[in-house]
MOPAC internal coordinates of N, CA, C and O (Angstrom, degrees):
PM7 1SCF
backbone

  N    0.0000 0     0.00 0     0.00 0    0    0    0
  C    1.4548 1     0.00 0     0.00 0    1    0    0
  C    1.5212 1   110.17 1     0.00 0    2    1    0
  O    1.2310 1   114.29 1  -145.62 1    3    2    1
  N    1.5784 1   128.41 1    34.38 1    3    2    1
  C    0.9086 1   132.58 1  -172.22 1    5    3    2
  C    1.5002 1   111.64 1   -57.98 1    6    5    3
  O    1.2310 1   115.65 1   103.15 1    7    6    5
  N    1.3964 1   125.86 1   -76.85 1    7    6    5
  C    1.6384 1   141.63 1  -136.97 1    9    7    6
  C    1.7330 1    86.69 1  -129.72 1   10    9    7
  O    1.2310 1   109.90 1   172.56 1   11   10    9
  N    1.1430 1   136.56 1    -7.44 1   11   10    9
  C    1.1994 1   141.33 1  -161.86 1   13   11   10
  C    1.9828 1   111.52 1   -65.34 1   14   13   11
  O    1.2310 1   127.56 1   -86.86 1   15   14   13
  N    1.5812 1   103.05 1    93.14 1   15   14   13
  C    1.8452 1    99.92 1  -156.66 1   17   15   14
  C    1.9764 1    91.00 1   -72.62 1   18   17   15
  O    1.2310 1   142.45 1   -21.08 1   19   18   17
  N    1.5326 1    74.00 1   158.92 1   19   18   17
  C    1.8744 1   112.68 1  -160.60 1   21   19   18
  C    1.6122 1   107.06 1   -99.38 1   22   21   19
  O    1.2310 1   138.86 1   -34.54 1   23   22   21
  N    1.1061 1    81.03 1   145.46 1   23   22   21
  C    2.2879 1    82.91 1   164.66 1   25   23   22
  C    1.8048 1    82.40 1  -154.72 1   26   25   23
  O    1.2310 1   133.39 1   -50.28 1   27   26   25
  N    1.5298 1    91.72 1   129.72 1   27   26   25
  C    1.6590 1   113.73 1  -179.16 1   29   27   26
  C    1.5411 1   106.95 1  -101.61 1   30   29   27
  O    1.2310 1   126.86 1   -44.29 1   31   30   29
  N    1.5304 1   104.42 1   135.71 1   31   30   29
  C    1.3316 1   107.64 1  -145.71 1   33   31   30
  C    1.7383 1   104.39 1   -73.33 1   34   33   31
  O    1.2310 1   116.41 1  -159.21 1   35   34   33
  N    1.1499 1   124.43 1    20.79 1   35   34   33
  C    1.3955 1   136.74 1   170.74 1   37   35   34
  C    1.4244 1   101.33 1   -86.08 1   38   37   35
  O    1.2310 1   104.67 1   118.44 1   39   38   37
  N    1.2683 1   145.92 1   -61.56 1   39   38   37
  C    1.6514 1   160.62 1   156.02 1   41   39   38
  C    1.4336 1    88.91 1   -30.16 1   42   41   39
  O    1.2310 1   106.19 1   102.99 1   43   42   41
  N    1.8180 1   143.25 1   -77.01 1   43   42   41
  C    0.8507 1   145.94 1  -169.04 1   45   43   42
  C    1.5224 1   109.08 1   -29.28 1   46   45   43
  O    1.2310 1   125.83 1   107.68 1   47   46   45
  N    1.4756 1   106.40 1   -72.32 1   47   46   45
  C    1.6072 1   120.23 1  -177.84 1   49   47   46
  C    1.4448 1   102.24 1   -47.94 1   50   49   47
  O    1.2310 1   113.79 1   123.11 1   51   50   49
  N    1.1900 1   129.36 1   -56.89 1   51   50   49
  C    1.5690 1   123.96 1  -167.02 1   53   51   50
  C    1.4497 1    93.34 1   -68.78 1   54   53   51
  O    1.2310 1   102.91 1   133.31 1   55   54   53
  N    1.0870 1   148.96 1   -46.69 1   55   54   53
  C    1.3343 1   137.38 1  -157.57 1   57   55   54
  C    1.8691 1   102.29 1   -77.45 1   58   57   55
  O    1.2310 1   121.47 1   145.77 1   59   58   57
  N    1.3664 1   114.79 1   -34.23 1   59   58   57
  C    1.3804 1   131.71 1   165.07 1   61   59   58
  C    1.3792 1   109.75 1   -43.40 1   62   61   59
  O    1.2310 1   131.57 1   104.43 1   63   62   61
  N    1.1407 1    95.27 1   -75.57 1   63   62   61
  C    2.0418 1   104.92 1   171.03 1   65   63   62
  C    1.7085 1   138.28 1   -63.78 1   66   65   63
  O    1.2310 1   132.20 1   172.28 1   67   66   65
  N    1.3921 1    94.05 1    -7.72 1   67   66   65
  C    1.4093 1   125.10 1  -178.59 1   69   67   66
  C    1.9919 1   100.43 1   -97.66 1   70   69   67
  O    1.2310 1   119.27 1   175.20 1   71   70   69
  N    0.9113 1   119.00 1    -4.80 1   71   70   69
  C    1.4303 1   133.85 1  -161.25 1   73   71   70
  C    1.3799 1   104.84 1    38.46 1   74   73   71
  O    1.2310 1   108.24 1  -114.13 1   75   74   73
  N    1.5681 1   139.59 1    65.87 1   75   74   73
  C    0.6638 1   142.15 1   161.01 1   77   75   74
  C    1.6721 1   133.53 1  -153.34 1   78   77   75
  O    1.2310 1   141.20 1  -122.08 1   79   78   77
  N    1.5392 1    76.45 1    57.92 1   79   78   77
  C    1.6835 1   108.06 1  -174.47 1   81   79   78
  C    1.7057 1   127.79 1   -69.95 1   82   81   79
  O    1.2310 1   119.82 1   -68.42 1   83   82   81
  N    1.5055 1   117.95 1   111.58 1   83   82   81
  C    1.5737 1   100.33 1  -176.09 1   85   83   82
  C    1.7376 1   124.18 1   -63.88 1   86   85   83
  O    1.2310 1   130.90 1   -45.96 1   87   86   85
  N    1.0109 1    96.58 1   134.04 1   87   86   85
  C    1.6112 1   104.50 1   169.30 1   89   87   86
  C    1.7378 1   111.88 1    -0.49 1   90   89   87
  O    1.2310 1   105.55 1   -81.15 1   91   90   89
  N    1.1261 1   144.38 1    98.85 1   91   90   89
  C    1.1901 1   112.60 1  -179.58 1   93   91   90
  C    1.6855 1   113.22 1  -130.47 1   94   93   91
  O    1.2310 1   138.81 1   -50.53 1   95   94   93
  N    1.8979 1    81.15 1   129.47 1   95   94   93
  C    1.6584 1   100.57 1  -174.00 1   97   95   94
  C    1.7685 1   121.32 1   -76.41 1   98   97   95
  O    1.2310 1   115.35 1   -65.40 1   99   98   97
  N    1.2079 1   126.43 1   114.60 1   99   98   97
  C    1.4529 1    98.81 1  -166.99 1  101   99   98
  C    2.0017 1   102.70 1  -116.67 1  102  101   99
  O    1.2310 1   130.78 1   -54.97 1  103  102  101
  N    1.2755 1    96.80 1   125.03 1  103  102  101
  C    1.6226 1   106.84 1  -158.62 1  105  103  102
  C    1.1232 1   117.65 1   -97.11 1  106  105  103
  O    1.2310 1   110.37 1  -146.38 1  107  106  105
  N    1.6725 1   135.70 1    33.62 1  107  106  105
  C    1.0151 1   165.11 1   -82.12 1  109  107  106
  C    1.4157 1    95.11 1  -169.54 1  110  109  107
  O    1.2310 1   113.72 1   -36.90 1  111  110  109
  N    1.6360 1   129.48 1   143.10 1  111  110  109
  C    1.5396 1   130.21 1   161.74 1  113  111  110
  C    1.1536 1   121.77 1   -55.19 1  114  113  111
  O    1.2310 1   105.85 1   -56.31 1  115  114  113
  N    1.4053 1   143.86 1   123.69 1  115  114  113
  C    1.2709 1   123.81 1   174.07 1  117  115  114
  C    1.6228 1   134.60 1   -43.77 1  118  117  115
  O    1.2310 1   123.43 1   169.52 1  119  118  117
  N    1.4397 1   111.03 1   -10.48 1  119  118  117
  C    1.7602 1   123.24 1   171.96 1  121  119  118
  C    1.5948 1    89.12 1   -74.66 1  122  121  119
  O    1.2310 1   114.23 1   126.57 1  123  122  121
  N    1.2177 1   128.53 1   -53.43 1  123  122  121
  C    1.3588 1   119.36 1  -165.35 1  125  123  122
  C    1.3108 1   117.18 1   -72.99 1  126  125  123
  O    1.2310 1   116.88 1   163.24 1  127  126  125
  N    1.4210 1   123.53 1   -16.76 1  127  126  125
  C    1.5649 1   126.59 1  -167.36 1  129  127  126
  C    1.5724 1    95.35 1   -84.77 1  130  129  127
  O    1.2310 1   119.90 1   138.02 1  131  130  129
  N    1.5272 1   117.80 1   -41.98 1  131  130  129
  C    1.5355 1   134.44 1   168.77 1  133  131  130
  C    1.2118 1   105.18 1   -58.36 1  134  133  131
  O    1.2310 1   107.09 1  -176.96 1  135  134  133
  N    1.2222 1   141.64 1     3.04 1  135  134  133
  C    1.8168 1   131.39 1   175.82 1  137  135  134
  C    1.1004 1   101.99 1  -131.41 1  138  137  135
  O    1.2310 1   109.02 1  -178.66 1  139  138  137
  N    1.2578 1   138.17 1     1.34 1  139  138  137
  C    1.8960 1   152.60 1   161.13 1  141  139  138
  C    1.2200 1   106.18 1   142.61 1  142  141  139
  O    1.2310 1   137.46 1   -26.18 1  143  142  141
  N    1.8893 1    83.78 1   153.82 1  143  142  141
  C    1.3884 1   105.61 1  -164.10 1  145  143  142
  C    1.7704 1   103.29 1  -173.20 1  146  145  143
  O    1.2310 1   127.43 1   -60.37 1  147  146  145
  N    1.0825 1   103.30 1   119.63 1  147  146  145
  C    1.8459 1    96.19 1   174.18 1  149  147  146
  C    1.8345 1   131.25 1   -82.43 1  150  149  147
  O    1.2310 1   134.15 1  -140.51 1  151  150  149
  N    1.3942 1    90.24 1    39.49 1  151  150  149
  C    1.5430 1   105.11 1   170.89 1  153  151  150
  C    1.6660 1   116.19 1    95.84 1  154  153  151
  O    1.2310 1   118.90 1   166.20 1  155  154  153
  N    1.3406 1   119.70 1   -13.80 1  155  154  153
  C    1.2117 1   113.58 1  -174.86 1  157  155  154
  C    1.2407 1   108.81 1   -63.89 1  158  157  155
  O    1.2310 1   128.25 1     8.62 1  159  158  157
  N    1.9752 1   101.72 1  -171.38 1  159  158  157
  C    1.7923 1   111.58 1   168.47 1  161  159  158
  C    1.1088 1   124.76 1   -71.08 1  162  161  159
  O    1.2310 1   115.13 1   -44.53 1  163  162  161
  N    1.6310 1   126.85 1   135.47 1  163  162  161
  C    1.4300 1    99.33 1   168.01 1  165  163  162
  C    1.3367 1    96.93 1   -98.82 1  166  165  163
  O    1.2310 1   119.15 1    -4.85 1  167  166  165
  N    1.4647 1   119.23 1   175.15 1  167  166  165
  C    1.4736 1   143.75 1  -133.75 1  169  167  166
  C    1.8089 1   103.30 1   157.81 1  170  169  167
  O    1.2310 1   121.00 1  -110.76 1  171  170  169
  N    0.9523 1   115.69 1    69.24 1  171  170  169
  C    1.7591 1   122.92 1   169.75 1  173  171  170
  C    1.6621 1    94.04 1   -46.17 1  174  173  171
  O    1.2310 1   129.54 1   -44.38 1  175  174  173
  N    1.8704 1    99.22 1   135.62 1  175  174  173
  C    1.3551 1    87.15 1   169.51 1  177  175  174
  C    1.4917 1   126.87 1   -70.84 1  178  177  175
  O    1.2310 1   124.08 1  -178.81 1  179  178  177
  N    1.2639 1   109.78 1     1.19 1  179  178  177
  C    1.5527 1   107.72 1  -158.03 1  181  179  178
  C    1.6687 1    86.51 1  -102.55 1  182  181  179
  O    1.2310 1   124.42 1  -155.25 1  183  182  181
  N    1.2447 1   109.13 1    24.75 1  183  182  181
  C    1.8969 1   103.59 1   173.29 1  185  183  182
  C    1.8393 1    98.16 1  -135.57 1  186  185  183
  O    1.2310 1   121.01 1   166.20 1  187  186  185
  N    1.3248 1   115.67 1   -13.80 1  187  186  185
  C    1.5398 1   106.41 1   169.07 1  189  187  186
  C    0.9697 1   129.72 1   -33.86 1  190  189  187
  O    1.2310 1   122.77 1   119.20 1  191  190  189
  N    1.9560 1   112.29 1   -60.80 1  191  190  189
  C    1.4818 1   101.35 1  -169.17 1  193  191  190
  C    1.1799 1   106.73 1   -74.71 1  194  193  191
  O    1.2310 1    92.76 1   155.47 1  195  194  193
  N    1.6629 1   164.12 1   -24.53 1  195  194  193
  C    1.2366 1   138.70 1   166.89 1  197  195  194
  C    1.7097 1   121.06 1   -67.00 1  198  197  195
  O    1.2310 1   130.26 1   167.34 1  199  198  197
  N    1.3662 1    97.83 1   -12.66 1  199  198  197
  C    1.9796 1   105.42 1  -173.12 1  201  199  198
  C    1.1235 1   110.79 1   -93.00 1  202  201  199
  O    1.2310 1   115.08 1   155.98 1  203  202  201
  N    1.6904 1   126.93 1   -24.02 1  203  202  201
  C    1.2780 1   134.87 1  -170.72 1  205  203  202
  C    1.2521 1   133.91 1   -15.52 1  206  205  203
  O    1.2310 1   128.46 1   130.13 1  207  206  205
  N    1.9063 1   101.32 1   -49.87 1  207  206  205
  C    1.3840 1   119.92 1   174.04 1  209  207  206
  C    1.0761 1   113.75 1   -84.66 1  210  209  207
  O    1.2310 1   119.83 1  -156.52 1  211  210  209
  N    1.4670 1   117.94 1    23.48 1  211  210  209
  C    1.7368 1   103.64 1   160.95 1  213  211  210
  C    1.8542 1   116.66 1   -92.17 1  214  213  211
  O    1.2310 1   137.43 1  -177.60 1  215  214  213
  N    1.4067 1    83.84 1     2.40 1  215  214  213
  C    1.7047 1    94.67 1  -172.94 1  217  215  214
  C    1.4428 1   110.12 1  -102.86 1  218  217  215
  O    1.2310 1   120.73 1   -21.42 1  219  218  217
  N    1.1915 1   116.22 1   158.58 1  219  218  217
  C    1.7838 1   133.22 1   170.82 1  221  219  218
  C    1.1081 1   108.49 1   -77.65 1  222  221  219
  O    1.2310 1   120.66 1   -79.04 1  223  222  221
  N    1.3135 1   116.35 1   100.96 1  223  222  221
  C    2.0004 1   110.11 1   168.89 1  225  223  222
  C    1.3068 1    98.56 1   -48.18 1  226  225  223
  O    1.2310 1   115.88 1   125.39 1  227  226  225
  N    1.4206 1   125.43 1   -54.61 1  227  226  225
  C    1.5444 1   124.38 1  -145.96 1  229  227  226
  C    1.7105 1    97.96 1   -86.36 1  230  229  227
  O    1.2310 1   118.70 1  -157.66 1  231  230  229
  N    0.9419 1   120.08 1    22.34 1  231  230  229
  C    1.7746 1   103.94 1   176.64 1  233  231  230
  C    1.2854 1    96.29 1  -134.25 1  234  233  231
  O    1.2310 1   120.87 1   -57.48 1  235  234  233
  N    1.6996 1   115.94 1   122.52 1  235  234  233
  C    0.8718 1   137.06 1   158.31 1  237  235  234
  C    2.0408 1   116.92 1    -1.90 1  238  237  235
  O    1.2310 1   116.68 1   -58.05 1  239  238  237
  N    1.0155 1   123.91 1   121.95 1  239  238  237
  C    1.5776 1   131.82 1   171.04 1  241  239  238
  C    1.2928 1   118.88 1  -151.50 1  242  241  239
  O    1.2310 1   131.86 1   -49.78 1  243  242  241
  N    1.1537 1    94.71 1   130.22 1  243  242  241
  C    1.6074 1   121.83 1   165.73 1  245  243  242
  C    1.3726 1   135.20 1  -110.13 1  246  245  243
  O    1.2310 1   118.36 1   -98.25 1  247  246  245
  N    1.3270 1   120.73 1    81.75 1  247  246  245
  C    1.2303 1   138.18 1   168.16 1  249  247  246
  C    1.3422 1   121.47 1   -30.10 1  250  249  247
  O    1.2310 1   122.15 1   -29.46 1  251  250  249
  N    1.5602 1   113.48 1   150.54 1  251  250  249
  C    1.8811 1    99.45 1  -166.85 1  253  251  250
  C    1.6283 1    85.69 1  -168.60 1  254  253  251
  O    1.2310 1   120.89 1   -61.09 1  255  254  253
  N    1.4696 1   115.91 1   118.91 1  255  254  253
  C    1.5014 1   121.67 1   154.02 1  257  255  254
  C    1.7653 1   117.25 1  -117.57 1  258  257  255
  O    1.2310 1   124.78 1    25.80 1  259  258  257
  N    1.1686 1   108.43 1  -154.20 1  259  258  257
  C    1.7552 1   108.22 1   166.41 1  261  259  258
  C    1.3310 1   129.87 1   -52.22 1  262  261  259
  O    1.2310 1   121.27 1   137.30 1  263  262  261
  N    1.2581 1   115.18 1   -42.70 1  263  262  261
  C    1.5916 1   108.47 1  -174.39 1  265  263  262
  C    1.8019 1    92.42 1  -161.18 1  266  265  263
  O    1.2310 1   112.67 1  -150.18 1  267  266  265
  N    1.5121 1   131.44 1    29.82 1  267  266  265
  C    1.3941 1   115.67 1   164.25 1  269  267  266
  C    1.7094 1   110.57 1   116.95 1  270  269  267
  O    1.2310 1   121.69 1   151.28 1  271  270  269
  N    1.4127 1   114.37 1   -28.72 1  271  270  269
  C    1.7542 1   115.08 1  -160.93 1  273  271  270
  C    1.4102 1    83.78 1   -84.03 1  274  273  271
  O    1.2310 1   115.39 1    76.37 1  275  274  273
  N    1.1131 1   126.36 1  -103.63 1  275  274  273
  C    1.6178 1   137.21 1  -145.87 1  277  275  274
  C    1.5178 1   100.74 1   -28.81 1  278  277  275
  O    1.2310 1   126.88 1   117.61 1  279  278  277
  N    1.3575 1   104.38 1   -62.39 1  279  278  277
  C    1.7150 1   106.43 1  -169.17 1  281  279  278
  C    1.9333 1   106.92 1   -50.06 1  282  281  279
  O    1.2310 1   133.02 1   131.03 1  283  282  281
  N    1.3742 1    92.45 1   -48.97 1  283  282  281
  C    1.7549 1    91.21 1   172.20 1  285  283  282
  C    1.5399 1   106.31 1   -31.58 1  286  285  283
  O    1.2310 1   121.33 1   106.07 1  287  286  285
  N    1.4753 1   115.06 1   -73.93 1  287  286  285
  C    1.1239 1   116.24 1  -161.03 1  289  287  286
  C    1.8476 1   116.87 1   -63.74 1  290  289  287
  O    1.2310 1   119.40 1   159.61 1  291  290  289
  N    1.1276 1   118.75 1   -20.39 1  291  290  289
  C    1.4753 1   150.32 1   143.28 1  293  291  290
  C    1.7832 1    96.00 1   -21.76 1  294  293  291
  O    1.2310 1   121.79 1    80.33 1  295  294  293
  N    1.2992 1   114.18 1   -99.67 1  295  294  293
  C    1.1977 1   148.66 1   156.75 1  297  295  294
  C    1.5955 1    99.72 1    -0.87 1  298  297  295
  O    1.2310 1   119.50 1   114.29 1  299  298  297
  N    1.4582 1   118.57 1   -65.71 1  299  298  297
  C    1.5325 1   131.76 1  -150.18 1  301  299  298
  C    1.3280 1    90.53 1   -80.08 1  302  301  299
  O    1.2310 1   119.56 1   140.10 1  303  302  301
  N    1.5474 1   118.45 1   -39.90 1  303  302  301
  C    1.4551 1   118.69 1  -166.04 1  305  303  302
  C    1.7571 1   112.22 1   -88.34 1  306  305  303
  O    1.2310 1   127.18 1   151.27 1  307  306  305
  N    1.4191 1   103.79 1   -28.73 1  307  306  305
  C    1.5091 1    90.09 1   164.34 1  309  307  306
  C    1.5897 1   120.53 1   -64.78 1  310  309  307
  O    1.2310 1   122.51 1   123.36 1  311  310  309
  N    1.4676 1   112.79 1   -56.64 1  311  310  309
  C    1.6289 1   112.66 1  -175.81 1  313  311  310
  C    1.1313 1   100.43 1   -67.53 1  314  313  311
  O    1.2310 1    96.23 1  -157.69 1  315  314  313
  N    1.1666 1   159.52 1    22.31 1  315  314  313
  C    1.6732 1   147.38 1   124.11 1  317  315  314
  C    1.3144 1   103.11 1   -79.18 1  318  317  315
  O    1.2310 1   113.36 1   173.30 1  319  318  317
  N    1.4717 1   130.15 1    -6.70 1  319  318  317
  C    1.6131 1   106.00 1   166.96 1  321  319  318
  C    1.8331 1    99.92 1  -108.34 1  322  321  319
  O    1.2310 1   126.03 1  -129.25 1  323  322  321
  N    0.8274 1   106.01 1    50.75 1  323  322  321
  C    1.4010 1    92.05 1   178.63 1  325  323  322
  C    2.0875 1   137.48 1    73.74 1  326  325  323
  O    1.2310 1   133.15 1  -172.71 1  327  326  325
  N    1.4145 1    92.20 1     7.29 1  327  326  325
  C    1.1389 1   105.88 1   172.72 1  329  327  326
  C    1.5747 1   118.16 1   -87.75 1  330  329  327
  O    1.2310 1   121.95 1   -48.35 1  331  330  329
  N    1.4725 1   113.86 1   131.65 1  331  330  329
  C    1.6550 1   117.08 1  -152.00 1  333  331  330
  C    1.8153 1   130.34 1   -86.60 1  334  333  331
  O    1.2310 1   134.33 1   149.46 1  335  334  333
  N    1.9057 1    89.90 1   -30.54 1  335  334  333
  C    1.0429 1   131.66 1  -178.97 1  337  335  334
  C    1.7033 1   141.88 1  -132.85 1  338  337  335
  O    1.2310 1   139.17 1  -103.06 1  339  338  337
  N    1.3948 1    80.44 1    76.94 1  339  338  337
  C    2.0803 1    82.75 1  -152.19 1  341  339  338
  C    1.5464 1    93.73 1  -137.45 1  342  341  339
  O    1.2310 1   125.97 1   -62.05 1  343  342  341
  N    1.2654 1   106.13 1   117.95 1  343  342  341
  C    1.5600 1   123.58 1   165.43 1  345  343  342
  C    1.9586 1   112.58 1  -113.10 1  346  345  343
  O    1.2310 1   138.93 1   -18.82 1  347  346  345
  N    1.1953 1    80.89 1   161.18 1  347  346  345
  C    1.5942 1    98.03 1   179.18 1  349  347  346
  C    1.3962 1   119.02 1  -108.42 1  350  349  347
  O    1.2310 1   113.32 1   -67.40 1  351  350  349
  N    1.5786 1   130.23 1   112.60 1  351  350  349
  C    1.1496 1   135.01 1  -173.36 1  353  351  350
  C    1.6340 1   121.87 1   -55.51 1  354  353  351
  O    1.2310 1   112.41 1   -97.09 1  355  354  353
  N    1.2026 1   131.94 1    82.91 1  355  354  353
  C    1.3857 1   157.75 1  -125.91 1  357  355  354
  C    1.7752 1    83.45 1   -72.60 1  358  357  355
  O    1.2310 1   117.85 1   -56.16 1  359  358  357
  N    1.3491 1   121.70 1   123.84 1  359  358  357
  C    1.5896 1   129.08 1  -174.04 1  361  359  358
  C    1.9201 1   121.84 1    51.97 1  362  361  359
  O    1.2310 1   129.77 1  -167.24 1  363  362  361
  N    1.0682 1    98.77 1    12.76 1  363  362  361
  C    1.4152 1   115.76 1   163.69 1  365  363  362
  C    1.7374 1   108.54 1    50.79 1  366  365  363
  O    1.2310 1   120.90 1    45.76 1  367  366  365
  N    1.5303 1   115.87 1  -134.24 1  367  366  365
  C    1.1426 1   125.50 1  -143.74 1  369  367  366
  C    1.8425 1    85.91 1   -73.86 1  370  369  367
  O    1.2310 1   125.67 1   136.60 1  371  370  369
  N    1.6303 1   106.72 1   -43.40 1  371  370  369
  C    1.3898 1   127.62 1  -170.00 1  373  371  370
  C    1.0361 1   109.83 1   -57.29 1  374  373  371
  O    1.2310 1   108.36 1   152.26 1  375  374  373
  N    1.4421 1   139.36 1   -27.74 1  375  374  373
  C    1.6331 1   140.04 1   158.38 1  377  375  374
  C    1.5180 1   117.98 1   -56.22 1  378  377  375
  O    1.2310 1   133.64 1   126.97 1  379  378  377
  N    1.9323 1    91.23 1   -53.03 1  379  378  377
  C    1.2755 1    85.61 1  -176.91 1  381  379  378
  C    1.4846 1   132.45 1   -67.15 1  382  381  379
  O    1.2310 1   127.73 1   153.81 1  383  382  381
  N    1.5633 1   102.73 1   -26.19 1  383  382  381
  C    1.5158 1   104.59 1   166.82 1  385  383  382
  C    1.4510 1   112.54 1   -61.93 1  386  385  383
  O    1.2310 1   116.21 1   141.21 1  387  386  385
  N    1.1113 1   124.81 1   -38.79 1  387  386  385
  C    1.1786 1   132.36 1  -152.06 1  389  387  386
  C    2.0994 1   112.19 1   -80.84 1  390  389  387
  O    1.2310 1   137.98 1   132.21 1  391  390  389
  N    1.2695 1    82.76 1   -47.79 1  391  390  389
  C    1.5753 1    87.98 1   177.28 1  393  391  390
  C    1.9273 1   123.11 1  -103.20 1  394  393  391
  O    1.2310 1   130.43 1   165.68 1  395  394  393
  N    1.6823 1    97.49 1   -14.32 1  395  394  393
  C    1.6519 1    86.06 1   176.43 1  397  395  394
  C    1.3636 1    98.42 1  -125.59 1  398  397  395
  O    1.2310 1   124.93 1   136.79 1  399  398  397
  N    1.1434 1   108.14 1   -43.21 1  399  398  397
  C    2.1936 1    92.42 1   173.36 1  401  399  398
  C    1.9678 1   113.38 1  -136.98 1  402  401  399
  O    1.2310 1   142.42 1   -73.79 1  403  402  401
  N    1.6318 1    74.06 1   106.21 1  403  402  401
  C    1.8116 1    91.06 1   179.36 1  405  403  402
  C    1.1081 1   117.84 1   -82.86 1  406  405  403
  O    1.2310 1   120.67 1  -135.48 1  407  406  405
  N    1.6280 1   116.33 1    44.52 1  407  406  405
  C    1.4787 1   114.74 1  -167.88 1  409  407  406
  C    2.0899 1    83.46 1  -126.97 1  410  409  407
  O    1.2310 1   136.64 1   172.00 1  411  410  409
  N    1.2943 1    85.39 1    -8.00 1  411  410  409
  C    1.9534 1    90.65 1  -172.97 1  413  411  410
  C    1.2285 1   106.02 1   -69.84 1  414  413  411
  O    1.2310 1   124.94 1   -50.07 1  415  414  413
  N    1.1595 1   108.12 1   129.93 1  415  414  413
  C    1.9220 1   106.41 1   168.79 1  417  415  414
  C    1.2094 1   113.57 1   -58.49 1  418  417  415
  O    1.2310 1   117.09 1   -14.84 1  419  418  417
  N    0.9582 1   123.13 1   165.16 1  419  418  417
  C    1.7630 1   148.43 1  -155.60 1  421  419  418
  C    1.2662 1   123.30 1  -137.50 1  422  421  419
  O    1.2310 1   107.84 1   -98.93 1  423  422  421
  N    1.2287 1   140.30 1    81.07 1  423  422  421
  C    1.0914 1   149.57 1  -174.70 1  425  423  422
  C    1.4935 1   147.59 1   -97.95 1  426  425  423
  O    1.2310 1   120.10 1   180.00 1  427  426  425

């Protein structure tokens, strides 16, 4: 998770409500995407590298797991394949519960 650039899920919401939300990949188990999730794709990371090409290098994405690791590594592995515009949702699902809707389960 060295150099891996951020969007904090406060920017997220305004860009959400602004209708101008990035693509968002969520790399998450499918039990966990089923117990919350703020609408993105799921895409388990452990199915990326064969699914990769179902995604747009060139359109904006924002990666999102539990609390920041997986998606990092998400993140690291797209922009080494050529993806242009890809941030990692800075404390993941756990921010987002935490700082824009505390009604989200917590897990």
């Amino acid at each position: 998770m060295s150099n891996v650039p951020l969007m904090h899920v406060e920017d997220l919401k305004q860009r959400i409500d602004e209708g101008t939300a990035p693509f968002i990949l969520d790399v998450r188990e499918p039990d966990e995407f089923a117990l919350c999730n703020i609408g993105g794709t799921l895409m388990p990371l452990d199915d990326l590298t064969r699914r990769a090409a179902e995604l747009d290098p060139n359109r904006e994405t924002l990666v999102l797991c539990r609390s920041g690791g997986r998606s990092a590594i998400a993140v690291e592995f797209l922009l080494a394949h050529g993806f242009r515009d890809v941030k990692n949702l800075a404390g993941g699902i756990l921010a987002w519960a935490a700082k824009i809707d505390p009604t989200m389960p917590r897990y």
